[in-house]
C-alpha positions in Angstrom: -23.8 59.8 4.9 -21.4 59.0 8.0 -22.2 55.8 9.2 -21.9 55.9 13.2 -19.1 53.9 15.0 -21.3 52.5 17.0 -25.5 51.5 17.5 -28.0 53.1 19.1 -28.0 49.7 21.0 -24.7 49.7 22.4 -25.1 53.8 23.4 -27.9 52.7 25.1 -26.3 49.4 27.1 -23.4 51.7 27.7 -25.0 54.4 29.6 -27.5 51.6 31.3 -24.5 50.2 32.8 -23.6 53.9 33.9 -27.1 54.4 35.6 -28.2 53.0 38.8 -32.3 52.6 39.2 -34.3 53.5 42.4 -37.3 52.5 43.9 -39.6 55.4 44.7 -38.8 54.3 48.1 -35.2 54.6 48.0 -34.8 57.5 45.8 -37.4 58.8 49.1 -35.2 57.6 51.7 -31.8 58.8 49.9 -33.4 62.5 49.9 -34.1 62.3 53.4 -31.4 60.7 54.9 -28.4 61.6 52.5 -29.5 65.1 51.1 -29.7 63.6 47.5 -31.7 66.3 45.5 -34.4 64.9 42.7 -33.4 66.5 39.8 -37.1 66.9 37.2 -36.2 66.4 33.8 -39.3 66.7 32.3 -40.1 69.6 30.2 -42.3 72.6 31.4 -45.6 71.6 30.0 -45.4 68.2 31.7 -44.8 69.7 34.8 -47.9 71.7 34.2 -50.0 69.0 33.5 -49.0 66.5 35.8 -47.6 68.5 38.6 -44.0 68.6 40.8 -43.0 66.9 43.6 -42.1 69.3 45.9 -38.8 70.2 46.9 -37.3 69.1 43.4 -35.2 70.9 41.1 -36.3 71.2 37.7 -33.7 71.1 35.2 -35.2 70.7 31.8 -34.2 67.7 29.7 -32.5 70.0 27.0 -30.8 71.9 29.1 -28.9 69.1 31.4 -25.6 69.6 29.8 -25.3 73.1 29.8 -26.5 73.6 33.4 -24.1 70.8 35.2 -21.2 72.1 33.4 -19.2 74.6 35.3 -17.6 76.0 32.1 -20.7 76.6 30.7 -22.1 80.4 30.7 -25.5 78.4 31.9 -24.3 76.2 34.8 -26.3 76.5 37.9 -24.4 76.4 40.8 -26.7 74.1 42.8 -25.1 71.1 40.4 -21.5 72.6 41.8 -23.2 71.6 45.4 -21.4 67.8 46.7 -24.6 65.7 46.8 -26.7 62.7 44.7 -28.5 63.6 42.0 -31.2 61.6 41.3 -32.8 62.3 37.9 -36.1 61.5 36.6 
């Protein structure tokens, strides 16, 4: 078995220092001031069950990769647009 070159641990404190957290209130206020777009990561049947905010694009969590890349046969040209994305 390969052993990894590095921890889960440090993957994870590596893309933390990556990500920037919002408030509900900023992530709000960026969307209507700065035309950030709330990307839904959540898959389909949590959507169903707990509902969308409106006006969010849903971009399921599997799929992330494939969608924002523009060499991908599966990239979706909204992630092509220049604006925030704000995943959650």
């Amino acid at each position: 078995m390969r052993k990894l070159n590095k921890s889960v641990r440090q993957m994870v404190e590596e893309a933390r220092a990556q990500i920037v957290n919002l408030t509900p209130a900023e992530a709000r206020r960026r969307v209507e001031e700065e035309n950030a777009l709330l990307v839904d990561i959540r898959d389909v049947r949590e959507l169903q069950r707990d509902g969308v905010i409106p006006g969010a694009f849903h971009a399921p969590r599997g799929m992330l990769e494939f969608w924002v890349d523009p060499e991908s046969p599966y990239f979706k040209p909204v992630f092509g647009e220049e604006r925030e994305f704000i995943l959650f």
